[in-house]
C-alpha positions as CSV (number, residue, x, y, z in Angstrom):
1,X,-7.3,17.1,12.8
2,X,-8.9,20.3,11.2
3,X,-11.2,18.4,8.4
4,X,-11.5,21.7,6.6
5,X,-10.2,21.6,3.2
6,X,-7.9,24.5,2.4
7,X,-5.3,22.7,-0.4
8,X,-6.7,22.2,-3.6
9,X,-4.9,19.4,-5.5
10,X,-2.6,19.6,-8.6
11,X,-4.2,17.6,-11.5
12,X,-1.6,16.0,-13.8
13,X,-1.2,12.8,-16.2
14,X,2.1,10.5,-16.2
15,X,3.2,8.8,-19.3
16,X,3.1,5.3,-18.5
17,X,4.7,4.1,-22.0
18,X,5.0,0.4,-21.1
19,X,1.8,0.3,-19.7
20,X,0.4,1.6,-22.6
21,X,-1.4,5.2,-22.0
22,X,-1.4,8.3,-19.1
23,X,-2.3,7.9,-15.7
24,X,-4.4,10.7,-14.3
25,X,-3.6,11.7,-10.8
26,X,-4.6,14.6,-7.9
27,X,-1.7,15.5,-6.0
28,X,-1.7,16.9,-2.7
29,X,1.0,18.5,-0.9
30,X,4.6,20.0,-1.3
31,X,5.7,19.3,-5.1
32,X,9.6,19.5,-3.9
33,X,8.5,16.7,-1.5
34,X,8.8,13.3,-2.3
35,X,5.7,11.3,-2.3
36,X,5.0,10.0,0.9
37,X,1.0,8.2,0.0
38,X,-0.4,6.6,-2.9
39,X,-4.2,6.4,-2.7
40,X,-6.2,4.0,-5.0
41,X,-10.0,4.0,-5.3
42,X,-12.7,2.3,-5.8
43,X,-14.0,-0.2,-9.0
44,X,-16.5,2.7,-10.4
45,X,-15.0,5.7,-8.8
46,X,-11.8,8.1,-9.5
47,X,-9.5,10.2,-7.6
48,X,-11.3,13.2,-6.9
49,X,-13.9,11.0,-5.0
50,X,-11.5,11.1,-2.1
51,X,-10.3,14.6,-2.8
52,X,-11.9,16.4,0.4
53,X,-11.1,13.4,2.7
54,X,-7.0,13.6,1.3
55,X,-6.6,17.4,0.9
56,X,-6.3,18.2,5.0
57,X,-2.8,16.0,4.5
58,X,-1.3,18.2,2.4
59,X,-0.3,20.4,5.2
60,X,2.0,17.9,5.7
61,X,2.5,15.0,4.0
62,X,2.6,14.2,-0.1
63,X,-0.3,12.2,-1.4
64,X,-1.1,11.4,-4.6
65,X,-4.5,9.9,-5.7
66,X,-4.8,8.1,-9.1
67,X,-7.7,7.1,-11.5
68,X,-7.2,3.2,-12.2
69,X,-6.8,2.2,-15.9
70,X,-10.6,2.6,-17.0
71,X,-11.7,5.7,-14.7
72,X,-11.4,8.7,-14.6
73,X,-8.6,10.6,-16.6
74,X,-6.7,7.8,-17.1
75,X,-6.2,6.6,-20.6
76,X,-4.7,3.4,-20.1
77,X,-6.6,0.9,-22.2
78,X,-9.9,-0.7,-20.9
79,X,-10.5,-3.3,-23.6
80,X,-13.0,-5.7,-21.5
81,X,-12.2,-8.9,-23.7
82,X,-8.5,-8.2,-23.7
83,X,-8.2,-7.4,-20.3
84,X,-5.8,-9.2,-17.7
85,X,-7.5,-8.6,-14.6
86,X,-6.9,-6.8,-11.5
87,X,-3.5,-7.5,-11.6
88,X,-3.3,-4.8,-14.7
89,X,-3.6,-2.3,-11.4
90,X,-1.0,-4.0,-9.7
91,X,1.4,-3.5,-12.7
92,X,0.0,-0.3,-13.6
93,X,0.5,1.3,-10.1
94,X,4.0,-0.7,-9.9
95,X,4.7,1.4,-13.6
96,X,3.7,4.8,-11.3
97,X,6.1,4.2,-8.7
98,X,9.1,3.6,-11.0
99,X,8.0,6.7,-12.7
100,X,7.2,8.8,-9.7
101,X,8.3,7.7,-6.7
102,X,11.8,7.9,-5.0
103,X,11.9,5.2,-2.7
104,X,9.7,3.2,-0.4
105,X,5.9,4.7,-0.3
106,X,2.8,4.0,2.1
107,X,0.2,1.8,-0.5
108,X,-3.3,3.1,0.5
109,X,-6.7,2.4,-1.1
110,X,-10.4,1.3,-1.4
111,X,-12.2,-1.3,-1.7
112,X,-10.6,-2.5,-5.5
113,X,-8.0,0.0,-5.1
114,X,-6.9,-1.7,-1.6
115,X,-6.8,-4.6,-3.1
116,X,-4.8,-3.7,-6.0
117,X,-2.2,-2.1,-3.3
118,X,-2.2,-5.4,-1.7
119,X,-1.2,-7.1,-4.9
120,X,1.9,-4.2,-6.1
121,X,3.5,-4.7,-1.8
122,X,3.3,-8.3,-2.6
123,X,5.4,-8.5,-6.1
124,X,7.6,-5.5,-5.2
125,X,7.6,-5.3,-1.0
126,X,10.7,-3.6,-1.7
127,X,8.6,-0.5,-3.2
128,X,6.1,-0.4,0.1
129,X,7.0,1.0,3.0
130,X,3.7,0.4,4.5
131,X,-0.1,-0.5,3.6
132,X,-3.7,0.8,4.6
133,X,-6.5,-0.9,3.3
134,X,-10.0,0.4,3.8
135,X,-12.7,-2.4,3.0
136,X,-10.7,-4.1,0.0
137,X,-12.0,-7.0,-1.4
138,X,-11.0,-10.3,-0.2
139,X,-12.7,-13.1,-0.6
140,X,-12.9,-16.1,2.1
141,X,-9.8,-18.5,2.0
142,X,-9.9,-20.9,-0.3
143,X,-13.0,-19.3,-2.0
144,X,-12.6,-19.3,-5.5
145,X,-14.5,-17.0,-8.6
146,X,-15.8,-17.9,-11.6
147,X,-16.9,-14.9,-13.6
148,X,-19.1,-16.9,-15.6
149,X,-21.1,-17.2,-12.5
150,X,-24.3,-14.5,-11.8
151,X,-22.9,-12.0,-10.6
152,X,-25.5,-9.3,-8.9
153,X,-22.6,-6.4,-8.6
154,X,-21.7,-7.4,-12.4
155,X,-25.2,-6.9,-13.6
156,X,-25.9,-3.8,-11.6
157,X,-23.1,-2.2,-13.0
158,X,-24.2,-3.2,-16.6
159,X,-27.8,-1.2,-16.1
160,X,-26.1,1.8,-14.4
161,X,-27.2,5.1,-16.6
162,X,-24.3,6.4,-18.3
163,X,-25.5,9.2,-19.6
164,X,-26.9,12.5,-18.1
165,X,-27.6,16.0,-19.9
166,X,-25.2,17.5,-17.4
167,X,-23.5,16.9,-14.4
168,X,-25.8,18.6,-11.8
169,X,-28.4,16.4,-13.0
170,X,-26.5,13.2,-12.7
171,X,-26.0,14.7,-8.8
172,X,-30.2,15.3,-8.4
173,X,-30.4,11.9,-9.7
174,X,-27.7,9.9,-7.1
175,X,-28.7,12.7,-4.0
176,X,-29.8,10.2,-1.5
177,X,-29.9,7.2,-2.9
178,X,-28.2,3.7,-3.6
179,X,-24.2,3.9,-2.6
180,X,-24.4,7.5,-1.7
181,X,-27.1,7.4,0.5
182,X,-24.2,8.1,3.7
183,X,-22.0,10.2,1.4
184,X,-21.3,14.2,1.4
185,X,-22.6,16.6,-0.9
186,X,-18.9,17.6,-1.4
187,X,-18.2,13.9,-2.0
188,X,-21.3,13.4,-4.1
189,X,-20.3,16.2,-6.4
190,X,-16.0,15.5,-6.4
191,X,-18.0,11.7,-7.7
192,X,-19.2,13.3,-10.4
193,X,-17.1,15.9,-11.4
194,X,-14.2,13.4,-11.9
195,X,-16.4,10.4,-13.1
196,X,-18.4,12.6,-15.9
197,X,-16.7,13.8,-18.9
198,X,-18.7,15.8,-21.9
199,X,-19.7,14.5,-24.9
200,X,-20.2,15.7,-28.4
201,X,-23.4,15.8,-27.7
202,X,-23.1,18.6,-25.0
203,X,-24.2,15.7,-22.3
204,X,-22.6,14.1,-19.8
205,X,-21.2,10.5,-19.3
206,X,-19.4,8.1,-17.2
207,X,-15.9,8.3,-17.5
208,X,-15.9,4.2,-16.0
209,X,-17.8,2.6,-18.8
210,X,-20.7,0.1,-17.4
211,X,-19.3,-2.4,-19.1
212,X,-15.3,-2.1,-17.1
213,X,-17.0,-1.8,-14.4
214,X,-19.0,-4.9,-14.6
215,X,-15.8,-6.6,-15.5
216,X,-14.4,-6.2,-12.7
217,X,-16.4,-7.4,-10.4
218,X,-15.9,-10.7,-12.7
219,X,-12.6,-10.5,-12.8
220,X,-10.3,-12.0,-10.4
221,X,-7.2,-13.9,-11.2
222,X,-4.8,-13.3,-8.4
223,X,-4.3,-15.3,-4.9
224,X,-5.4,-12.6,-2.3
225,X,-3.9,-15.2,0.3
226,X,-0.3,-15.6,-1.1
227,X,-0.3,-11.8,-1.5
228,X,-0.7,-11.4,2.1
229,X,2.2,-13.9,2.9
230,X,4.6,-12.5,0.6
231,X,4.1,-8.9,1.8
232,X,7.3,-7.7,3.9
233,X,5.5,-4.2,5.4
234,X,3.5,-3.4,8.2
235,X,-0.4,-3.8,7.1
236,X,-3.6,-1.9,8.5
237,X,-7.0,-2.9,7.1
238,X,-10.1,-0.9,8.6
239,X,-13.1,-3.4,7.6
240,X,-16.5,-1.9,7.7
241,X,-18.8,-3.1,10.1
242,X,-22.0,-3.8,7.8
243,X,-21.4,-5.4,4.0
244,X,-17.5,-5.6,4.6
245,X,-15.7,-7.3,1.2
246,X,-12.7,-8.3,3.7
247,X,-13.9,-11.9,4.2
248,X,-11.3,-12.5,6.5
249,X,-12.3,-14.2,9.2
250,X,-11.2,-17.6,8.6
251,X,-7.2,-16.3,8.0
252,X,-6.8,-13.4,10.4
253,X,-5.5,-15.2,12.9
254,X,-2.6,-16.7,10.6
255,X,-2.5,-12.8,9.7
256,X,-2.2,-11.2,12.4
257,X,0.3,-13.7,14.1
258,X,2.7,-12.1,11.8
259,X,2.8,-9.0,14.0
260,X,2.8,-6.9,11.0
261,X,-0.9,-7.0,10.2
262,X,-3.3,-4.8,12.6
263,X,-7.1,-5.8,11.4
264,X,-10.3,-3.4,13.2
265,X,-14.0,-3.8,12.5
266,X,-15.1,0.5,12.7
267,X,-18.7,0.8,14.3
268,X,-21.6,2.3,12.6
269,X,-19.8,1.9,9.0
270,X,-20.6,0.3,5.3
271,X,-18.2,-0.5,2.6
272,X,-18.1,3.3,2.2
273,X,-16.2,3.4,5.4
274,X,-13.8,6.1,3.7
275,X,-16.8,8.3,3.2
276,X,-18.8,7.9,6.9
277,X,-15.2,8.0,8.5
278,X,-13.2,11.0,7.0
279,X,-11.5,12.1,10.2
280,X,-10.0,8.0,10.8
281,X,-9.0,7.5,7.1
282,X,-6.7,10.8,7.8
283,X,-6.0,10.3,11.3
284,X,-5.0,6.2,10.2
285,X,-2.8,7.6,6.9
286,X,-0.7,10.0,9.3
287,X,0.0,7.7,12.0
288,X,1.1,5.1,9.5
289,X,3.2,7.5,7.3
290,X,4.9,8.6,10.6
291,X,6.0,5.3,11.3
Protein backbone atom coordinates (compact mmCIF):
# COMPACT_ATOMS: atom_id res chain seq x y z
CA UNK A 1 0.00 0.00 0.00
CA UNK A 2 1.06 3.48 -1.29
CA UNK A 3 2.20 5.08 2.27
CA UNK A 4 1.93 8.47 0.74
CA UNK A 5 -0.53 10.65 2.49
CA UNK A 6 -2.84 12.38 0.10
CA UNK A 7 -6.30 12.76 2.46
CA UNK A 8 -6.10 15.19 4.98
CA UNK A 9 -8.52 14.43 7.90
CA UNK A 10 -11.70 16.36 8.96
CA UNK A 11 -11.28 17.67 12.57
CA UNK A 12 -14.49 17.82 14.50
CA UNK A 13 -15.80 17.53 18.36
CA UNK A 14 -19.02 15.35 19.41
CA UNK A 15 -21.12 16.30 22.21
CA UNK A 16 -20.84 13.64 24.61
CA UNK A 17 -23.60 15.12 27.20
CA UNK A 18 -23.59 12.06 29.53
CA UNK A 19 -20.16 11.83 29.55
CA UNK A 20 -19.77 15.17 30.54
CA UNK A 21 -17.85 17.39 27.66
CA UNK A 22 -16.70 17.06 23.62
CA UNK A 23 -14.68 14.48 22.20
CA UNK A 24 -12.20 15.65 19.64
CA UNK A 25 -11.68 13.47 16.67
CA UNK A 26 -9.70 13.29 12.94
CA UNK A 27 -11.75 11.73 10.56
CA UNK A 28 -10.63 10.09 7.56
CA UNK A 29 -12.45 8.93 4.67
CA UNK A 30 -15.93 9.22 2.95
CA UNK A 31 -18.30 11.37 5.30
CA UNK A 32 -21.55 9.61 3.64
CA UNK A 33 -19.73 6.32 4.75
CA UNK A 34 -20.41 4.78 7.86
CA UNK A 35 -17.52 4.43 10.18
CA UNK A 36 -15.84 1.39 9.49
CA UNK A 37 -12.37 1.99 12.40
CA UNK A 38 -12.18 3.62 15.57
CA UNK A 39 -8.51 4.27 16.52
CA UNK A 40 -7.43 5.10 20.15
CA UNK A 41 -4.00 6.32 21.14
CA UNK A 42 -1.71 6.32 23.43
CA UNK A 43 -1.60 7.62 27.50
CA UNK A 44 0.31 11.05 26.55
CA UNK A 45 -0.45 11.23 22.95
CA UNK A 46 -3.67 12.43 20.70
CA UNK A 47 -5.16 11.68 17.39
CA UNK A 48 -3.10 13.46 15.10
CA UNK A 49 -0.09 11.36 16.32
CA UNK A 50 -1.35 8.66 14.05
CA UNK A 51 -2.57 10.96 11.42
CA UNK A 52 0.03 10.10 8.52
CA UNK A 53 0.04 6.31 9.51
CA UNK A 54 -4.35 6.44 9.19
CA UNK A 55 -4.73 8.97 6.28
CA UNK A 56 -3.54 6.23 3.25
CA UNK A 57 -7.13 4.39 4.52
CA UNK A 58 -9.22 6.85 3.61
CA UNK A 59 -9.11 5.89 0.02
CA UNK A 60 -11.12 3.37 1.21
CA UNK A 61 -12.27 2.81 4.39
CA UNK A 62 -13.81 5.39 7.29
CA UNK A 63 -11.54 5.86 10.30
CA UNK A 64 -11.93 7.92 12.91
CA UNK A 65 -9.14 8.72 15.48
CA UNK A 66 -10.09 10.26 18.88
CA UNK A 67 -8.25 12.30 21.66
CA UNK A 68 -9.04 10.32 25.11
CA UNK A 69 -10.74 12.34 27.84
CA UNK A 70 -7.53 14.43 28.97
CA UNK A 71 -5.65 14.85 25.56
CA UNK A 72 -5.81 16.50 22.94
CA UNK A 73 -9.02 18.43 22.04
CA UNK A 74 -11.03 16.61 24.06
CA UNK A 75 -12.83 18.41 26.91
CA UNK A 76 -14.10 15.66 28.77
CA UNK A 77 -13.12 16.20 32.41
CA UNK A 78 -9.56 15.15 33.66
CA UNK A 79 -10.02 15.78 37.36
CA UNK A 80 -6.99 13.38 38.75
CA UNK A 81 -8.61 12.84 42.29
CA UNK A 82 -11.99 12.33 40.89
CA UNK A 83 -11.16 10.17 38.29
CA UNK A 84 -12.50 6.49 37.73
CA UNK A 85 -9.88 4.99 35.86
CA UNK A 86 -9.29 3.63 32.62
CA UNK A 87 -12.55 2.41 32.43
CA UNK A 88 -13.76 6.27 31.93
CA UNK A 89 -12.25 5.38 28.18
CA UNK A 90 -14.15 2.40 27.94
CA UNK A 91 -17.39 4.33 28.76
CA UNK A 92 -16.37 7.31 26.96
CA UNK A 93 -15.54 5.55 23.60
CA UNK A 94 -18.80 3.27 24.33
CA UNK A 95 -20.70 7.18 24.63
CA UNK A 96 -18.87 7.73 20.81
CA UNK A 97 -20.33 4.77 19.32
CA UNK A 98 -23.92 5.40 20.40
CA UNK A 99 -23.39 8.82 19.09
CA UNK A 100 -21.57 8.03 15.90
CA UNK A 101 -21.60 4.87 14.91
CA UNK A 102 -24.24 2.79 13.03
CA UNK A 103 -23.62 -0.60 13.77
CA UNK A 104 -20.85 -2.94 14.62
CA UNK A 105 -17.21 -1.16 14.18
CA UNK A 106 -13.48 -2.60 14.06
CA UNK A 107 -12.03 -1.25 17.88
CA UNK A 108 -8.30 -0.34 17.08
CA UNK A 109 -5.74 1.38 19.32
CA UNK A 110 -2.38 1.81 21.22
CA UNK A 111 -0.88 1.02 23.84
CA UNK A 112 -3.67 2.73 26.62
CA UNK A 113 -5.95 3.21 23.85
CA UNK A 114 -5.79 -0.77 22.94
CA UNK A 115 -6.49 -1.42 26.03
CA UNK A 116 -9.32 0.79 26.53
CA UNK A 117 -10.76 -0.89 23.18
CA UNK A 118 -10.32 -4.09 24.85
CA UNK A 119 -12.42 -3.05 27.74
CA UNK A 120 -15.65 -1.14 25.40
CA UNK A 121 -15.73 -5.09 23.06
CA UNK A 122 -15.86 -6.58 26.40
CA UNK A 123 -18.99 -4.65 28.07
CA UNK A 124 -20.73 -4.12 24.69
CA UNK A 125 -19.26 -7.13 22.15
CA UNK A 126 -22.38 -6.33 20.51
CA UNK A 127 -20.85 -2.81 19.31
CA UNK A 128 -17.37 -4.54 17.97
CA UNK A 129 -17.19 -6.19 15.06
CA UNK A 130 -13.57 -6.77 15.47
CA UNK A 131 -10.31 -5.69 17.49
CA UNK A 132 -6.54 -4.70 16.71
CA UNK A 133 -4.45 -4.01 19.42
CA UNK A 134 -0.98 -2.75 18.93
CA UNK A 135 1.25 -3.05 22.18
CA UNK A 136 -1.73 -2.37 24.78
CA UNK A 137 -1.07 -2.81 28.19
CA UNK A 138 -1.68 -5.93 29.85
CA UNK A 139 -0.31 -6.87 32.73
CA UNK A 140 0.81 -10.65 33.66
CA UNK A 141 -2.25 -12.82 34.90
CA UNK A 142 -2.94 -12.51 38.12
CA UNK A 143 -0.66 -9.52 38.51
CA UNK A 144 -2.22 -6.99 40.42
CA UNK A 145 -1.38 -2.77 40.69
CA UNK A 146 -1.24 -0.72 43.49
CA UNK A 147 -0.84 2.88 42.49
CA UNK A 148 0.50 3.73 45.68
CA UNK A 149 3.39 1.72 44.57
CA UNK A 150 6.70 3.70 42.83
CA UNK A 151 5.94 3.91 39.83
CA UNK A 152 8.97 5.04 37.27
CA UNK A 153 6.43 5.70 34.17
CA UNK A 154 4.25 7.81 36.92
CA UNK A 155 7.13 9.91 38.00
CA UNK A 156 8.60 10.45 34.52
CA UNK A 157 5.52 11.80 33.45
CA UNK A 158 5.22 14.14 36.53
CA UNK A 159 8.90 15.90 35.44
CA UNK A 160 7.94 16.06 31.72
CA UNK A 161 8.31 19.94 30.53
CA UNK A 162 4.96 21.25 29.82
CA UNK A 163 5.76 24.24 28.63
CA UNK A 164 7.67 25.46 25.49
CA UNK A 165 7.81 29.09 23.88
CA UNK A 166 6.42 27.57 20.78
CA UNK A 167 5.84 24.48 19.17
CA UNK A 168 8.97 24.14 16.86
CA UNK A 169 10.87 24.43 19.83
CA UNK A 170 9.15 21.72 21.75
CA UNK A 171 10.07 19.64 18.25
CA UNK A 172 14.12 20.71 18.52
CA UNK A 173 13.77 19.75 21.98
CA UNK A 174 12.14 15.82 21.52
CA UNK A 175 14.16 15.48 17.77
CA UNK A 176 16.06 12.37 18.62
CA UNK A 177 15.56 11.60 21.84
CA UNK A 178 13.66 9.59 24.59
CA UNK A 179 10.30 7.93 22.92
CA UNK A 180 10.87 9.45 19.63
CA UNK A 181 14.12 8.43 19.08
CA UNK A 182 12.48 5.73 16.11
CA UNK A 183 9.68 8.19 15.22
CA UNK A 184 9.13 10.41 11.89
CA UNK A 185 9.62 13.94 11.53
CA UNK A 186 6.05 13.95 10.24
CA UNK A 187 5.05 11.99 13.37
CA UNK A 188 7.27 14.01 15.61
CA UNK A 189 5.53 17.27 14.41
CA UNK A 190 1.51 15.68 14.02
CA UNK A 191 2.84 14.87 18.19
CA UNK A 192 3.08 18.20 18.70
CA UNK A 193 0.85 20.00 16.77
CA UNK A 194 -2.12 18.06 18.41
CA UNK A 195 -0.51 17.77 21.96
CA UNK A 196 0.42 21.70 22.20
CA UNK A 197 -2.19 24.19 22.54
CA UNK A 198 -1.25 28.20 23.14
CA UNK A 199 -1.40 29.90 26.06
CA UNK A 200 -2.14 33.46 27.20
CA UNK A 201 1.17 33.79 27.45
CA UNK A 202 1.85 33.35 23.64
CA UNK A 203 3.76 29.91 24.72
CA UNK A 204 3.06 26.63 24.13
CA UNK A 205 1.80 23.70 26.39
CA UNK A 206 0.78 20.17 26.76
CA UNK A 207 -2.58 19.62 25.98
CA UNK A 208 -2.14 16.04 28.38
CA UNK A 209 -1.32 17.61 31.68
CA UNK A 210 1.81 15.81 33.56
CA UNK A 211 -0.15 15.28 36.16
CA UNK A 212 -3.19 12.85 33.86
CA UNK A 213 -0.68 11.47 32.50
CA UNK A 214 1.03 10.23 35.48
CA UNK A 215 -2.33 9.12 36.65
CA UNK A 216 -2.66 6.81 34.40
CA UNK A 217 -0.05 4.87 34.57
CA UNK A 218 -1.35 4.53 38.35
CA UNK A 219 -4.52 3.82 37.48
CA UNK A 220 -5.90 0.48 36.83
CA UNK A 221 -9.09 -0.86 38.07
CA UNK A 222 -10.38 -3.19 35.56
CA UNK A 223 -9.69 -7.23 34.99
CA UNK A 224 -7.64 -7.18 31.61
CA UNK A 225 -8.27 -11.10 31.86
CA UNK A 226 -12.16 -11.20 32.20
CA UNK A 227 -12.16 -8.63 29.43
CA UNK A 228 -10.61 -11.00 27.16
CA UNK A 229 -13.10 -13.86 28.02
CA UNK A 230 -16.05 -11.86 27.67
CA UNK A 231 -15.08 -10.52 24.24
CA UNK A 232 -17.40 -12.19 21.35
CA UNK A 233 -15.01 -10.76 18.17
CA UNK A 234 -12.19 -11.83 16.36
CA UNK A 235 -8.93 -10.23 18.21
CA UNK A 236 -5.39 -9.30 16.64
CA UNK A 237 -2.74 -7.93 19.00
CA UNK A 238 0.78 -7.07 17.26
CA UNK A 239 3.23 -7.09 20.50
CA UNK A 240 6.45 -5.36 20.07
CA UNK A 241 9.37 -7.29 20.14
CA UNK A 242 11.61 -5.10 22.70
CA UNK A 243 9.62 -3.42 25.98
CA UNK A 244 6.24 -4.99 24.93
CA UNK A 245 3.34 -3.88 27.81
CA UNK A 246 1.32 -7.21 26.50
CA UNK A 247 2.55 -9.47 29.38
CA UNK A 248 0.92 -12.18 27.96
CA UNK A 249 2.67 -15.01 27.97
CA UNK A 250 1.38 -16.93 30.80
CA UNK A 251 -2.49 -16.72 29.17
CA UNK A 252 -2.01 -16.81 25.43
CA UNK A 253 -2.42 -20.20 25.15
CA UNK A 254 -6.02 -20.10 27.01
CA UNK A 255 -6.34 -17.06 24.38
CA UNK A 256 -5.60 -18.24 21.52
CA UNK A 257 -7.44 -21.66 21.99
CA UNK A 258 -10.46 -19.62 21.43
CA UNK A 259 -9.67 -19.41 17.74
CA UNK A 260 -10.67 -15.87 17.78
CA UNK A 261 -7.48 -14.33 19.10
CA UNK A 262 -4.32 -14.22 16.58
CA UNK A 263 -1.24 -12.92 18.91
CA UNK A 264 2.42 -11.98 16.75
CA UNK A 265 5.66 -10.71 18.24
CA UNK A 266 6.94 -7.99 14.93
CA UNK A 267 10.79 -8.09 14.69
CA UNK A 268 13.00 -5.18 15.07
CA UNK A 269 10.03 -3.15 17.06
CA UNK A 270 9.54 -1.17 20.57
CA UNK A 271 6.32 -0.21 22.21
CA UNK A 272 6.14 2.38 19.34
CA UNK A 273 5.46 -0.44 17.05
CA UNK A 274 2.71 1.86 15.28
CA UNK A 275 5.39 4.32 14.55
CA UNK A 276 8.55 1.83 13.17
CA UNK A 277 5.72 -0.25 11.45
CA UNK A 278 3.38 2.16 9.47
CA UNK A 279 2.91 -0.01 6.36
CA UNK A 280 1.66 -3.38 8.95
CA UNK A 281 -0.58 -1.11 11.16
CA UNK A 282 -2.40 -0.23 7.63
CA UNK A 283 -1.90 -3.41 5.92
CA UNK A 284 -3.33 -5.29 9.53
CA UNK A 285 -6.49 -2.51 9.78
CA UNK A 286 -7.61 -3.41 6.07
CA UNK A 287 -7.39 -7.02 6.26
CA UNK A 288 -9.25 -7.03 9.46
CA UNK A 289 -11.93 -4.45 8.32
CA UNK A 290 -12.44 -6.69 5.19
CA UNK A 291 -13.30 -9.54 7.20
Amino acid sequence: MDAKVDFEPRSRQVALPTRGGKMALLDFGPADRPIDIVFSHANGFNARTYRSILAPLAGSLRVVAIDMRGHGGSTLPADVETRGGWNDFRDDLLAFLDAETQGPVVLAGHSMGGTASLLAAAHAPERVKALVLFDPVIFAMGMARDPANDNPLAEGALRRRAVFPSKAAAVEAYTGRGAFRSWSAEQLADYVEGGFRETDAGEVTLTCAPAWEASNFRTHNYDVWSAFRATRCPVRILRAAAGSTARLDEGQAELEATGRFRIDVIPGTSHFLPMERPELVRETLVAVAAG
